[in-house]
N, C-alpha and C positions, 0 to 999 in steps of 0.2 A: 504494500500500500504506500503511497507517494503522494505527494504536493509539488504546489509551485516551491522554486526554489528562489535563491537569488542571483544563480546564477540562468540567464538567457540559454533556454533551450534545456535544462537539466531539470528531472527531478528530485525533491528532496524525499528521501526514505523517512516515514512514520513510527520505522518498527523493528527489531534488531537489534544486533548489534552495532550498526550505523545510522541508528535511527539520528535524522536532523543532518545527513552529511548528504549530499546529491549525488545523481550518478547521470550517465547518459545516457537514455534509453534507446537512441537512434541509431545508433550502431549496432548491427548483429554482430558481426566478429568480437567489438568490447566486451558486449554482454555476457558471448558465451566465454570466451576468453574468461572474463572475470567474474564478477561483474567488480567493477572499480569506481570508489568513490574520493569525492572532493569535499571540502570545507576549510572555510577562512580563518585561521589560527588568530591567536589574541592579539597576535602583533600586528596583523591583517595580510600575515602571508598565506597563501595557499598551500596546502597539505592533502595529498593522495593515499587513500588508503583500498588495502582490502585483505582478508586475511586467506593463506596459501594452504589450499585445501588436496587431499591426496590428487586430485585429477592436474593439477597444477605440477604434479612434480614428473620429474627426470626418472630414467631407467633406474640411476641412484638414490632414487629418494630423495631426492633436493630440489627447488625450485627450477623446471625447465625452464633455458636459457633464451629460449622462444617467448615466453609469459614474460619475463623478465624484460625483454625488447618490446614486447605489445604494452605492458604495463610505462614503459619509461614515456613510449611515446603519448599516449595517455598523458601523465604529468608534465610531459614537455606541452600540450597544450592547456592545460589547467594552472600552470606557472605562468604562463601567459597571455592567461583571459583576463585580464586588466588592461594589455595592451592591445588586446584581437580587438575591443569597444565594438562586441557583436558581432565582426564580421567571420567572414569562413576563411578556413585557411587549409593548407598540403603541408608536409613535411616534407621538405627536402631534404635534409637528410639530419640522420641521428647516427651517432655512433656514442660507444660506449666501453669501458673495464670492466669487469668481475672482479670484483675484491672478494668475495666467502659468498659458501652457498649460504642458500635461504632452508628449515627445515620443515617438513607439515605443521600447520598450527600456528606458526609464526603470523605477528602483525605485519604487511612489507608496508612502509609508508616510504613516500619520495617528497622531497623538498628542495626547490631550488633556488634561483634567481632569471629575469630576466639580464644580458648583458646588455644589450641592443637589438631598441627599436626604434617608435617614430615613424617607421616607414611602411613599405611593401614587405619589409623582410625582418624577420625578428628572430635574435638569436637568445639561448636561453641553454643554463646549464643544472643538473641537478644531483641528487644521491638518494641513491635506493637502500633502503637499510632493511633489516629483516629482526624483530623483537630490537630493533634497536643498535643493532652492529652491521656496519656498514657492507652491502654487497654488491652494489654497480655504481659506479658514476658515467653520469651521460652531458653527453653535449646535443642540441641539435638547431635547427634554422628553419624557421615555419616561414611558406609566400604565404602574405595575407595576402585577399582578394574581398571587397569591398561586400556586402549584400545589393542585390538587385532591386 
């Protein structure tokens, strides 16, 4: 069950354990992928969260490294829906480290910064931690493209 959220285009979850954090419903790959959620941290940063369930992980039992690149990019646009002001945007591109796996069970939250925007192009970098120890850091560069 969901509401409006305050973020444009997302809804906020009712109920859970993320109740009061939004998610995107428009995307079927996120969904099933995650489902992955957002909310505005105290300071008024953005924080991604979703917690890593057995279907989420590697042959190894740890966070496939797949989820792990769907999830960053994911937060590479939620770090930067301050500066998107509504509009749609592509990735261009994301790369990323693996610092330590992620285990089932674990919180993975990502946090980051944008570096630069202002414009068509917005670059933005972050870190993916899992219960709290660090396990990707990402760079990536979203085109924004205006709404019609």
């Amino acid at each position: 069950m969901s509401d409006e959220s305050e973020f444009e285009g997302l809804l906020k979850a009712t109920e859970g354990e993320f109740a009061g954090w939004s998610n995107w419903p428009g995307d079927p790959y996120e969904t099933r992928s995650g489902p992955f959620f957002m909310r505005r941290d105290e300071d008024g940063s953005i924080v991604s969260a979703f917690r890593a369930e057995d279907r989420h992980m590697n042959g190894g039992g740890f966070l496939h490294g797949g989820c792990m690149m769907t999830f960053a990019d994911f937060a590479l646009f939620a770090i930067a829906h301050d500066e998107m002001d509504g509009d749609f945007g592509v990735t261009m591109n994301l790369s990323g480290d693996f610092l330590g796996a992620v285990p089932p069970g674990a919180l993975v939250e990502a946090r980051g910064e944008v570096t630069r925007g202002g414009g068509k192009t917005i670059f933005a970098r972050g870190l993916i931690t899992g219960n709290g120890e660090p396990a990707f850091s990402f760079t990536g560069i979203i085109r924004r493209f205006p709404k019609k």
